[in-house]
LOTI-684234 format. One record per residue (C-alpha): x, y, z; residue number from 1; chain. Coordinates in nm, 2 decimals. Layout:
// LOTI-684234
+--------+--------+--------+-----+--------+
|      u |      v |      w | num | chaine |
+--------+--------+--------+-----+--------+
|      X |      Y |      Z | NUM |      A |
...
+--------+--------+--------+-----+--------+
END
This chain:
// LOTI-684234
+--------+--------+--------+-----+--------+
|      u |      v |      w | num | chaine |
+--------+--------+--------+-----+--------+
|   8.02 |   8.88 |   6.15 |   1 |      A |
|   8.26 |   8.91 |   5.87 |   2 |      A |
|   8.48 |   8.64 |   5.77 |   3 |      A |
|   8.84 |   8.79 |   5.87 |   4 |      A |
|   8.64 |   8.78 |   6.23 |   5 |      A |
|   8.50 |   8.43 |   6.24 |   6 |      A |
|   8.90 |   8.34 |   6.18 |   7 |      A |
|   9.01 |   8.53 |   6.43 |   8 |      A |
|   8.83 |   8.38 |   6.68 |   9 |      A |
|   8.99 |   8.04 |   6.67 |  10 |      A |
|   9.35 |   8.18 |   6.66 |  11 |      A |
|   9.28 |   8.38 |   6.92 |  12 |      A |
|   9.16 |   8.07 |   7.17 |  13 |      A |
|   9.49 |   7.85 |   7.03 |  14 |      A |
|   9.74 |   8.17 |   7.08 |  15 |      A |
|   9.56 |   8.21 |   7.44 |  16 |      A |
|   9.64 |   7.84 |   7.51 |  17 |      A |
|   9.98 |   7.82 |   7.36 |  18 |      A |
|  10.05 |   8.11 |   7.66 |  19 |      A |
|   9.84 |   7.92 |   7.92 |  20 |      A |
|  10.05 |   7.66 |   7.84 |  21 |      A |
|  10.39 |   7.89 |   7.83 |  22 |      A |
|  10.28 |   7.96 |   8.21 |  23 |      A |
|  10.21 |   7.61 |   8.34 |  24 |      A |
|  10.56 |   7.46 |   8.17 |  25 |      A |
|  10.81 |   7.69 |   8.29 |  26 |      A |
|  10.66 |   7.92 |   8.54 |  27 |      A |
|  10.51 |   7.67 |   8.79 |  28 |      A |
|  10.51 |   7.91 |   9.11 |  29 |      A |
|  10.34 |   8.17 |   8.88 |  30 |      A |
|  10.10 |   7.94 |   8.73 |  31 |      A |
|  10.01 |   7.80 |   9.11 |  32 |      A |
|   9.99 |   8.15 |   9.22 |  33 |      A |
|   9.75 |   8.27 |   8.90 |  34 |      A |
|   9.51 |   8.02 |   9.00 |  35 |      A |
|   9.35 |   8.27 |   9.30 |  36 |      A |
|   9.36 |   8.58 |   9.06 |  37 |      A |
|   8.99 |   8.75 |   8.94 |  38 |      A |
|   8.90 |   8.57 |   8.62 |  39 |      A |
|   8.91 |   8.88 |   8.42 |  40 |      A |
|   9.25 |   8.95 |   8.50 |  41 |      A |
|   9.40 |   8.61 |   8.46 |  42 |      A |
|   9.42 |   8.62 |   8.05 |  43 |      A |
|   9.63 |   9.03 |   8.02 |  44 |      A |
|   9.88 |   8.79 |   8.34 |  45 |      A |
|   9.92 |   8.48 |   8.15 |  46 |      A |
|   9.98 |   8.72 |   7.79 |  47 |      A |
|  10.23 |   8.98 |   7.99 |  48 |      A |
|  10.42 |   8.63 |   8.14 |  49 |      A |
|  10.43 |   8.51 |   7.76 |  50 |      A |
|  10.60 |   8.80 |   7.65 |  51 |      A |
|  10.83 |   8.83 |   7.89 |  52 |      A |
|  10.91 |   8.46 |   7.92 |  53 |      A |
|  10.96 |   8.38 |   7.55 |  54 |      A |
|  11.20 |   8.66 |   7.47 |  55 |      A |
|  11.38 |   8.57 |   7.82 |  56 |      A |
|  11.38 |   8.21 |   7.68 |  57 |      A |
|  11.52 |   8.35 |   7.31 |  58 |      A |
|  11.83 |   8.48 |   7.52 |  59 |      A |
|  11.87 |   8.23 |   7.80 |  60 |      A |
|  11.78 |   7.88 |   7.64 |  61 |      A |
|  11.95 |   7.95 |   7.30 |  62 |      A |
|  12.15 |   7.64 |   7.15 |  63 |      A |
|  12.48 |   7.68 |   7.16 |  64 |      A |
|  12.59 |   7.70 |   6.74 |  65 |      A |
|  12.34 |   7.99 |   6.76 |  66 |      A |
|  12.46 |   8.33 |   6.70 |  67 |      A |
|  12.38 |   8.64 |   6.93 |  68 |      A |
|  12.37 |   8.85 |   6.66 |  69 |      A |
|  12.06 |   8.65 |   6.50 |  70 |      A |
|  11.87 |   8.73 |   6.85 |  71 |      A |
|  11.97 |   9.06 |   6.89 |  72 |      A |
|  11.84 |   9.06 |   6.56 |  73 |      A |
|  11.47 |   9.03 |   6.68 |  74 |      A |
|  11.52 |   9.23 |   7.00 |  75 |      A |
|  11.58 |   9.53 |   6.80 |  76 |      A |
|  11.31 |   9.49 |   6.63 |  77 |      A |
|  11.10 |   9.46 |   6.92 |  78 |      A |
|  11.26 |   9.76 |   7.03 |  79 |      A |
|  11.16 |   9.95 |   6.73 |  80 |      A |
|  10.82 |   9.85 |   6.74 |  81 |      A |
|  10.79 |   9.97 |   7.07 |  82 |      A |
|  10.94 |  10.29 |   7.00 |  83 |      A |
|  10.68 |  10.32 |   6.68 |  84 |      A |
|  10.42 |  10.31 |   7.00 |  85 |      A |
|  10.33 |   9.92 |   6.83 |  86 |      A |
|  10.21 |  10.05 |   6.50 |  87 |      A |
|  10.26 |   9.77 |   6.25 |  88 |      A |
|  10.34 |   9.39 |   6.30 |  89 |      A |
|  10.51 |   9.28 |   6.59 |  90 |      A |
|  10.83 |   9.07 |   6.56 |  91 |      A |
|  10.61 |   8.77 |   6.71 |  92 |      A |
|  10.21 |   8.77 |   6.61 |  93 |      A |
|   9.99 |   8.76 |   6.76 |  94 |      A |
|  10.17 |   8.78 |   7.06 |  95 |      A |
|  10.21 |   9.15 |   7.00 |  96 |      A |
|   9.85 |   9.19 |   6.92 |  97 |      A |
|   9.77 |   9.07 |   7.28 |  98 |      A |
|  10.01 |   9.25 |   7.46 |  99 |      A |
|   9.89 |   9.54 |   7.30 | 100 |      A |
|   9.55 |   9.50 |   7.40 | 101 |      A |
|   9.69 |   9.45 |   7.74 | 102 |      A |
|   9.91 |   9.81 |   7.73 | 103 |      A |
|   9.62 |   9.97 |   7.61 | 104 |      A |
|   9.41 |   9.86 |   7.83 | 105 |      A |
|   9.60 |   9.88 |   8.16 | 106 |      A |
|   9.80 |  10.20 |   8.05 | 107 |      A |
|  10.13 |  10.02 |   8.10 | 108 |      A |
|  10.41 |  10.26 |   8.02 | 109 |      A |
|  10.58 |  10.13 |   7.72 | 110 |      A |
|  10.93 |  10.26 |   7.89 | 111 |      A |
|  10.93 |   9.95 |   8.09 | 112 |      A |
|  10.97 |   9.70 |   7.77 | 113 |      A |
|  11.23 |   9.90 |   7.60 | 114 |      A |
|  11.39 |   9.86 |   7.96 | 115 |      A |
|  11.36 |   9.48 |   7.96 | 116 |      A |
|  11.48 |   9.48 |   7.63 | 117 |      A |
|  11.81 |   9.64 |   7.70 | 118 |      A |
|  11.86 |   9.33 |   8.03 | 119 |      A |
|  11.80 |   9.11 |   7.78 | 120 |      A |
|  12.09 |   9.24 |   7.55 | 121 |      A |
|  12.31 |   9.23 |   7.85 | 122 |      A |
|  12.27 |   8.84 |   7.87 | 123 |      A |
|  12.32 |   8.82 |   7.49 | 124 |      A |
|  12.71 |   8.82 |   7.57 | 125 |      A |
|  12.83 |   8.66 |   7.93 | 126 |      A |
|  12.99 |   9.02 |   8.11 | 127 |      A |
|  13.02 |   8.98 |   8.50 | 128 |      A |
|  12.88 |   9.25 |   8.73 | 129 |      A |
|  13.13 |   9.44 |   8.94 | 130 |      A |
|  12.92 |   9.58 |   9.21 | 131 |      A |
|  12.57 |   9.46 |   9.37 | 132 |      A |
|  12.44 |   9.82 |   9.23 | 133 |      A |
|  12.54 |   9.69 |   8.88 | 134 |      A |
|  12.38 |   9.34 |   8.94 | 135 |      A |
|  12.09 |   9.55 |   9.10 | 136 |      A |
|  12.04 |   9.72 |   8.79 | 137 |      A |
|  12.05 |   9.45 |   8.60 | 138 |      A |
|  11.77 |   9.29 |   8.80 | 139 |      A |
|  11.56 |   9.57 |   8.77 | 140 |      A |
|  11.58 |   9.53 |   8.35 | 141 |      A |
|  11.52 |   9.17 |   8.33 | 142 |      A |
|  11.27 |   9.15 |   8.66 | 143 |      A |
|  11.21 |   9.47 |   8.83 | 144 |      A |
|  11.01 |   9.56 |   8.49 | 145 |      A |
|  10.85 |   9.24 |   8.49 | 146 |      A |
|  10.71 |   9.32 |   8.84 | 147 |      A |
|  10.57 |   9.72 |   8.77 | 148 |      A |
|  10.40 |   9.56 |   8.44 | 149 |      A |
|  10.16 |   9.36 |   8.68 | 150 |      A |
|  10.12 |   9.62 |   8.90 | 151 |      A |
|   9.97 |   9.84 |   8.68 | 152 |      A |
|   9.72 |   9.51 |   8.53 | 153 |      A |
|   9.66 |   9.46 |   8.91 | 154 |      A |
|   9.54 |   9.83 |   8.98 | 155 |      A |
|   9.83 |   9.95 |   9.17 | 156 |      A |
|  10.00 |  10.26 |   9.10 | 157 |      A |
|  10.06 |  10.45 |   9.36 | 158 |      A |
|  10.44 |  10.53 |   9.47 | 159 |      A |
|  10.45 |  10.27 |   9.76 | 160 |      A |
|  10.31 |   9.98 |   9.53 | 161 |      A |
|  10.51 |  10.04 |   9.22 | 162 |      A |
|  10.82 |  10.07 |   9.42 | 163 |      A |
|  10.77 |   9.77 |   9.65 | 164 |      A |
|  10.63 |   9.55 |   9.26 | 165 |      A |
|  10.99 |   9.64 |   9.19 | 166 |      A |
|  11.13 |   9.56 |   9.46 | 167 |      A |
|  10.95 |   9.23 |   9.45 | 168 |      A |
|  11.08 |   9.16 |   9.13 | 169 |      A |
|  11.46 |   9.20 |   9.21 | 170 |      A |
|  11.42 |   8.98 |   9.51 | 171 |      A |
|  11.24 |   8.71 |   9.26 | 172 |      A |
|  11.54 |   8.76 |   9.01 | 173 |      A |
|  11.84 |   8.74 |   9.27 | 174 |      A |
|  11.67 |   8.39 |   9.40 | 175 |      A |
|  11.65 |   8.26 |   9.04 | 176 |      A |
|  12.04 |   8.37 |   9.05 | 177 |      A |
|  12.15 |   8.21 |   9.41 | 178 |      A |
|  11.99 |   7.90 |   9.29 | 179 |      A |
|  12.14 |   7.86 |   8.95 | 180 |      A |
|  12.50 |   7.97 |   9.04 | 181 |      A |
|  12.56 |   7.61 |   8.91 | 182 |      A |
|  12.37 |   7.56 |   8.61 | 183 |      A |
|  12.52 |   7.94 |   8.49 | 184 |      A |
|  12.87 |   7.86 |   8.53 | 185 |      A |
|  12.82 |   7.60 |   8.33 | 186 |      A |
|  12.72 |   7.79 |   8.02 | 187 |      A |
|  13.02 |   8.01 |   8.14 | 188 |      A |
|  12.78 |   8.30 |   8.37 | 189 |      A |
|  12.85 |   8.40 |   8.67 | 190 |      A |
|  12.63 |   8.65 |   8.82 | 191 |      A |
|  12.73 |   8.70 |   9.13 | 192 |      A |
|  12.91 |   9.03 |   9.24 | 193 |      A |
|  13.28 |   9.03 |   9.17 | 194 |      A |
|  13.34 |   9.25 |   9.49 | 195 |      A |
|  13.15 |   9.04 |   9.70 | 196 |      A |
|  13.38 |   8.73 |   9.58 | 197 |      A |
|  13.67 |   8.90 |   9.67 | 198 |      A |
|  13.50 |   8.99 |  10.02 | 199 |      A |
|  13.51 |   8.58 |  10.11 | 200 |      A |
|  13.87 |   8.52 |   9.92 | 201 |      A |
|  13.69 |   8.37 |   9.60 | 202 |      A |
|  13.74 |   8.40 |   9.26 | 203 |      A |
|  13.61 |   8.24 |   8.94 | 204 |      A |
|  13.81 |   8.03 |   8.84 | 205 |      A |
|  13.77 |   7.88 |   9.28 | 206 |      A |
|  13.42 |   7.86 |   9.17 | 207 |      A |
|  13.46 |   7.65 |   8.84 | 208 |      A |
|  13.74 |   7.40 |   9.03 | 209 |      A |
|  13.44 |   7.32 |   9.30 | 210 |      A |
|  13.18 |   7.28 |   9.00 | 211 |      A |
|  13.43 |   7.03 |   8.79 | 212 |      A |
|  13.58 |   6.85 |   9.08 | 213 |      A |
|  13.22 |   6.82 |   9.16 | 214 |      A |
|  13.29 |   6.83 |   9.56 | 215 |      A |
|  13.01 |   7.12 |   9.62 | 216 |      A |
|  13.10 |   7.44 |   9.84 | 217 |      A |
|  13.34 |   7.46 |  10.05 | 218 |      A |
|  13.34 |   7.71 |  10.35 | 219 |      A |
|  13.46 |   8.00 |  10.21 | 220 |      A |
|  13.15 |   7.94 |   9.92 | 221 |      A |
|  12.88 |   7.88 |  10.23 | 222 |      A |
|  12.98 |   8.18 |  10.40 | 223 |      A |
|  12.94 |   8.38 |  10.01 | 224 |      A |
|  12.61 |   8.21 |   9.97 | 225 |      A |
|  12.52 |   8.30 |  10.33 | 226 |      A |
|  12.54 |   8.66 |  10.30 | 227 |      A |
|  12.36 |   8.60 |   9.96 | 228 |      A |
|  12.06 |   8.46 |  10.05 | 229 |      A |
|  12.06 |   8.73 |  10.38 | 230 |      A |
|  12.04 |   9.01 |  10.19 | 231 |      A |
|  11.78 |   8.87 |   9.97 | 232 |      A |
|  11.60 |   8.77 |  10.26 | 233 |      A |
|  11.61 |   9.16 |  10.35 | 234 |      A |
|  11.46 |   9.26 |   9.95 | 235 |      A |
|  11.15 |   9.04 |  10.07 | 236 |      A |
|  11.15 |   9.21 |  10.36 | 237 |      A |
|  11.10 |   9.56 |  10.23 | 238 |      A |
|  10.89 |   9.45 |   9.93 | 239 |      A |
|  10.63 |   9.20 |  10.04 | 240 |      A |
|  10.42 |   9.39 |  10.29 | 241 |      A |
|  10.33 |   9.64 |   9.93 | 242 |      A |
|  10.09 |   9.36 |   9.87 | 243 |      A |
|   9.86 |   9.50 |  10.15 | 244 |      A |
|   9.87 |   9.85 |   9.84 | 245 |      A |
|   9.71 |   9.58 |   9.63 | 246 |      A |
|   9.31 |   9.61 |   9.54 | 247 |      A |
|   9.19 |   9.33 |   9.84 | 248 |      A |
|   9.11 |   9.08 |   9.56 | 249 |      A |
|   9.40 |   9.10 |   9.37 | 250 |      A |
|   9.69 |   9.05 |   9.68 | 251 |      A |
|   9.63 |   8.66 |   9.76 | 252 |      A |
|   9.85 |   8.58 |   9.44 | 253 |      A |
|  10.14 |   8.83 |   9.48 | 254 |      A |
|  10.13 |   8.73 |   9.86 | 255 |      A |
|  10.15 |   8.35 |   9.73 | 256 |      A |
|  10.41 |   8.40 |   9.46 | 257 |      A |
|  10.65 |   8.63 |   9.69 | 258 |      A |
|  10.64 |   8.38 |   9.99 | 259 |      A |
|  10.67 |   8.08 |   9.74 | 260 |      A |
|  10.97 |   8.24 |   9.57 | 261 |      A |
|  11.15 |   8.32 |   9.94 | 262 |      A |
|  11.06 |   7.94 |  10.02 | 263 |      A |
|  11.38 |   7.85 |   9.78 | 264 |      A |
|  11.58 |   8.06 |   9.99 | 265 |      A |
|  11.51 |   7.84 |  10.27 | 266 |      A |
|  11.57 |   7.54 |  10.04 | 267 |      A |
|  11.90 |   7.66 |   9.98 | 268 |      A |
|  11.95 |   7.70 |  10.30 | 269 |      A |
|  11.87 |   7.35 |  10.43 | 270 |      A |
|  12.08 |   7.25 |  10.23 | 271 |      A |
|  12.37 |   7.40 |  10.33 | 272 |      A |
|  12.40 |   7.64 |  10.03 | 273 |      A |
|  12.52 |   7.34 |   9.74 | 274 |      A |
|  12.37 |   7.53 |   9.44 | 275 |      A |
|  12.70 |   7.39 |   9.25 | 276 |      A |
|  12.53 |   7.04 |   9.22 | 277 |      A |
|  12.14 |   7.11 |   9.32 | 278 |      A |
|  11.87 |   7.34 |   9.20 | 279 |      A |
|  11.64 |   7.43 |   9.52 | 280 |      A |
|  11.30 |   7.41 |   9.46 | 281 |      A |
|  10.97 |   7.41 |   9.66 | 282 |      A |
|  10.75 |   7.07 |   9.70 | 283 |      A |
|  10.41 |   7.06 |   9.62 | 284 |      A |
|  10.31 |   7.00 |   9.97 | 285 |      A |
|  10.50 |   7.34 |  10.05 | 286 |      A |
|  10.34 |   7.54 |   9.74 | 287 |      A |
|  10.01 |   7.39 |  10.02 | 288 |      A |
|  10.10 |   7.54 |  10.32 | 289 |      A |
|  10.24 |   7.84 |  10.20 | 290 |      A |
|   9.91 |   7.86 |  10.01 | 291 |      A |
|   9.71 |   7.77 |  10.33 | 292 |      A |
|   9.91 |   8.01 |  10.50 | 293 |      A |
|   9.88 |   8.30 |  10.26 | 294 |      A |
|   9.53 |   8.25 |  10.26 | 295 |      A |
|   9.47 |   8.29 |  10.63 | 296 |      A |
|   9.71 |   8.65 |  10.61 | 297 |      A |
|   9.47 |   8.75 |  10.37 | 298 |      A |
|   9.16 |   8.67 |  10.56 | 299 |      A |
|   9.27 |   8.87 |  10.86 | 300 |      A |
|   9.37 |   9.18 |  10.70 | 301 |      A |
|   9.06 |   9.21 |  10.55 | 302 |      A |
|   8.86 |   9.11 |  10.87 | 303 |      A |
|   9.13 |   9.40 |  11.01 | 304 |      A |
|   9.02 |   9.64 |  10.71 | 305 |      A |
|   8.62 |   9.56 |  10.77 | 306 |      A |
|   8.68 |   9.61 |  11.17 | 307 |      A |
|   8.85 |   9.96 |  11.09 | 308 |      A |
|   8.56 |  10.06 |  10.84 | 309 |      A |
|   8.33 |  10.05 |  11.10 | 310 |      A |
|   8.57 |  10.26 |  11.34 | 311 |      A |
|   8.59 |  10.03 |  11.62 | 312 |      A |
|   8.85 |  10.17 |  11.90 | 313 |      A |
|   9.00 |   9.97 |  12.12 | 314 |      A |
|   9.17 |  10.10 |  12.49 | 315 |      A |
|   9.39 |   9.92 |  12.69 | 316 |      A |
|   9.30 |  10.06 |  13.07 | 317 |      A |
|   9.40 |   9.91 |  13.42 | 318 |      A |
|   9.16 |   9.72 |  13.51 | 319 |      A |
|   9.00 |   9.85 |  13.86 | 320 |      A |
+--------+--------+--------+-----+--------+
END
């Protein structure tokens, strides 16, 4: 073994841990979730969450004397490394060593970073989004992306599981949104559509007088947040039974993360929609019995896909 390799060894382990560590800090449902996934697939999940997650972080968690242009900066340059197919040093080694091994190895289309890229330059400078197609878009740069990237480490690439991994990721994004609707006004975002505002007589500058007066919604804001978290409801809906497309080993986490990541919906719900002074989270003991209960979903569809394999038919006949 040659002395370049017996060093790369050890940075290897400490740049695996640094993302194993990325994971457990700020992605807590995911890092709950990645506990049930196959061993060999749990190191190409934790680097693709890295990557994702630290250039999200470079745009979302800047401080506030620091300039856009300085970040947009290094997401060009990300975006020219992807376009050079990765040849060279990435912006960020040896992050972009590992996620190459991961494209490479999974065959994840490299269309779907230079995608993420571009929802990342939206948030570089707060715009609003007129429509819930605009927002939806926006969604599927910053989450929707995030979402087909597993799928195709997971093994699923057909057109029902790639649309419904999508799917699942614009549902995960519009929850992180309903439940920071605070926490973004206050660093002057507001995601939420413009027309649907204007649907339940609100405006802006209603929203900020709530948030400074601290008072928390009124009824006009409920009745927003209401119709919010229902048609989020309804993207769960359509996207979570895709997990059944996944490999039967590989569904338990998805299934985990989805439900986990609706549970905050019903957080927000019980309590009556205040995302203006609280950020809804799940309890450990719910991360448990959603766990508990994901688990026992699994079991029976595969005792379901084991009954059908051996052709068992089953009649329903008066009895005589």
């Amino acid at each position: 073994m040659s002395a370049s390799s017996l060093c790369s060894v050890p940075a290897a382990a400490a740049s695996e841990a640094q993302e194993e560590a990325l994971l457990a800090h700020h992605g807590r449902t995911f890092h709950f979730a990645a506990r049930f996934l196959p061993g060999e697939l749990r190191p190409s999940f934790v680097t693709l969450y890295a990557f994702f997650r630290t250039l999200d972080d470079l745009v979302d968690e800047r401080r506030p004397e620091e300039e856009p242009r300085a970040i947009a900066e290094e997401l060009r340059a990300w975006r020219a490394w992807f376009l050079a197919d990765r040849q060279g040093t990435a912006p960020r080694e040896p992050l972009g060593s590992r996620l190459t091994q991961v494209v490479e190895r999974y065959g994840v289309p490299g269309t779907l970073f230079l995608d993420f890229l571009e929802g990342l330059h939206w948030d570089l400078w707060p715009r609003e989004f007129a429509s819930f197609s605009r927002l939806r878009a926006y969604c599927y740069r910053v989450a929707g992306t995030v979402g087909l990237a597993l799928a195709h480490v997971l093994g699923a690439t057909s057109g029902g599981a790639l649309a419904a991994a999508e799917g699942l990721g614009i549902a995960m994004q519009l929850t992180n949104i309903l439940r920071d609707v605070g926490g973004d006004l206050r660093k002057g975002r507001l995601y939420l559509p413009l027309e649907d505002l204007a649907r339940f007589g609100l405006s802006r500058s209603h929203l900020l007088q709530l948030l400074d007066t601290g008072q928390g919604p009124d009824a006009a804001f409920r009745d927003l947040m209401r119709y919010e978290v229902t048609r989020t409801h309804l993207c769960y809906a359509q996207s979570l039974p895709g997990v059944w497309l996944l490999p039967p080993d590989r569904r338990l986490p998805i299934l985990l993360a989805g439900r986990l990541y609706r549970r905050i919906l019903h957080a927000i719900e019980q309590h009556d929609y205040d995302v203006l002074r609280a950020r809804a989270h799940t309890t450990l003991t719910e991360k448990l019995r959603e766990a508990m209960l994901a688990l026992t979903l699994d079991r029976l569809w595969r005792r379901g896909e084991q009954l059908g394999a051996f052709g068992l038919e089953v009649s329903l006949e008066d009895e005589p």
